[in-house]
C-alpha positions in Angstrom: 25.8 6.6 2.0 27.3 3.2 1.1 25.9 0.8 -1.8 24.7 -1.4 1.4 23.1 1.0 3.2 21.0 2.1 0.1 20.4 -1.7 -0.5 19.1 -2.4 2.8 17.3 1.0 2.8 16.0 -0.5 -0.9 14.9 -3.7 0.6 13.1 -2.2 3.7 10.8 0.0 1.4 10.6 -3.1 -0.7 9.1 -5.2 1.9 6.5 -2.6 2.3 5.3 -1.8 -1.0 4.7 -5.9 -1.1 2.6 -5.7 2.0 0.8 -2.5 0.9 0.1 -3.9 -2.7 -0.7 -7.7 -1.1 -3.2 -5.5 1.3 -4.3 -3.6 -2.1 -5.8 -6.9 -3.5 -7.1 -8.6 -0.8 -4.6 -11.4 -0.2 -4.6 -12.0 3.5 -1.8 -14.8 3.2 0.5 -12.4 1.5 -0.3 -10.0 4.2 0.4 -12.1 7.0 3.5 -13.7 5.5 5.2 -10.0 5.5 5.2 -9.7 9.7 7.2 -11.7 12.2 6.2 -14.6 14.2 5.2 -12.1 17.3 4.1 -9.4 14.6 1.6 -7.1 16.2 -0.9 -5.0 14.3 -2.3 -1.8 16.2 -5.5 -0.5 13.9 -8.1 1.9 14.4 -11.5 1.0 16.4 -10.2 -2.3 17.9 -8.0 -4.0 20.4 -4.2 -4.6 18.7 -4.0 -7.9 17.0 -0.8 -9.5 18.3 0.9 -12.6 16.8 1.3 -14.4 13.4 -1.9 -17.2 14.3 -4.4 -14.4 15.8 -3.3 -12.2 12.1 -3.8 -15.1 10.0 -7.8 -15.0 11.6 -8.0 -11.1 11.6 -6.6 -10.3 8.1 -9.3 -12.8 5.6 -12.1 -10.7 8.1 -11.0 -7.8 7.2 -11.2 -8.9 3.3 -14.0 -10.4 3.5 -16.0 -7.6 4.7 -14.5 -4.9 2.5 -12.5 -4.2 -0.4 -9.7 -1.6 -0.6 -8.4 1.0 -3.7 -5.9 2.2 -2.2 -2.5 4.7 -3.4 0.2 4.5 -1.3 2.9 7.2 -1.0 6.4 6.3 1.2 7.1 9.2 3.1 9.7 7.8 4.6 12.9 4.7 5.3 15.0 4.8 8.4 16.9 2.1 9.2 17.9 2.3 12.9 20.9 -0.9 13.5 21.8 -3.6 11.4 18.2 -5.0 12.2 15.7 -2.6 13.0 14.1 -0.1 11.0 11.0 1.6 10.2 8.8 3.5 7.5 6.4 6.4 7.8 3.9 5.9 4.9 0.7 8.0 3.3 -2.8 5.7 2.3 -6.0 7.2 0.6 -8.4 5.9 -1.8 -11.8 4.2 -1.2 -13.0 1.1 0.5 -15.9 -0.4 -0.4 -18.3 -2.3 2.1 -19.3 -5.6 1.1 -22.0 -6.3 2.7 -23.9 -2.6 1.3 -22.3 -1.6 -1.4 -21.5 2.0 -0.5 -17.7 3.4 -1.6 -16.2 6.0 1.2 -13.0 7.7 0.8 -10.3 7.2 3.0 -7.3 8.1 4.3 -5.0 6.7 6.5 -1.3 7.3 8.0 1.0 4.5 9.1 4.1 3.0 10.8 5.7 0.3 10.4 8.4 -1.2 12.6 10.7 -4.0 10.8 12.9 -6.5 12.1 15.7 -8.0 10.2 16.4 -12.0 10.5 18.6 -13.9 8.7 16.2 -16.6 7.9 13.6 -14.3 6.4 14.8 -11.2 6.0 12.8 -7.8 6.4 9.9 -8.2 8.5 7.2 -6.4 9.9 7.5 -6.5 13.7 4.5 -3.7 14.4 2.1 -2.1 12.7 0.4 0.8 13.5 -2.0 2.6 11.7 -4.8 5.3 11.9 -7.8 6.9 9.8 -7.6 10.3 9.2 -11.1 11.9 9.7 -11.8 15.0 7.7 -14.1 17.5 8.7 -15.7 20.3 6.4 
């Protein structure tokens, strides 16, 4: 592979791991600064959340009501054309419910879809994640 594909391929997975550690601590501006202006999240338990102004409301609710620990693991980095791309990626740790107290485990697997401008480089175009329930 060339030195600019594994740059580009560096700077996708790059882009990510800011957005997963920004998510990590709670900074919903952080969050929201790593998608494009017609970003879309897709989440578990709720309608998809499209647009930077309707994720600039939804993210500080989501911090506000609870906090994550979360490890991340990249499980993978394709990059598609000269400006799409995408990354599988592995979640689990604990979230913590503000408003009780009580720390669950979770577990979650994601994709993410970027777009590459040359104004703002790698971007998160959609976002789709889900919980992974365990059963015993």
């Amino acid at each position: 592979m060339s030195g600019t594909a594994n740059d580009e391929l560096t700077a996708i997975e790059a882009t990510i791991v800011s957005y997963l550690t920004a998510f990590n601590r709670g900074d919903a501006s952080a969050v929201v600064a790593h998608y494009t202006q017609d970003g879309v999240l897709i989440s578990p338990n709720g309608p998809a959340v499209e647009g930077k102004d309707a994720l600039t409301q939804f993210y500080p609710r989501v911090f506000e009501a609870v906090d994550f620990a979360m490890n991340y693991d990249i499980k993978e980095v394709v990059q598609t054309s000269a400006d799409w791309a995408f990354v599988r990626s592995a979640t689990d740790g604990t979230e913590t419910i503000k408003a009780t107290g009580d720390v669950l485990s979770a577990q979650y697997q994601e994709l993410f879809v970027l777009r590459k401008s040359a104004a703002d480089g790698w971007q998160i175009a959609r976002y789709c994640t889900s919980k992974i329930i365990l059963t015993s």
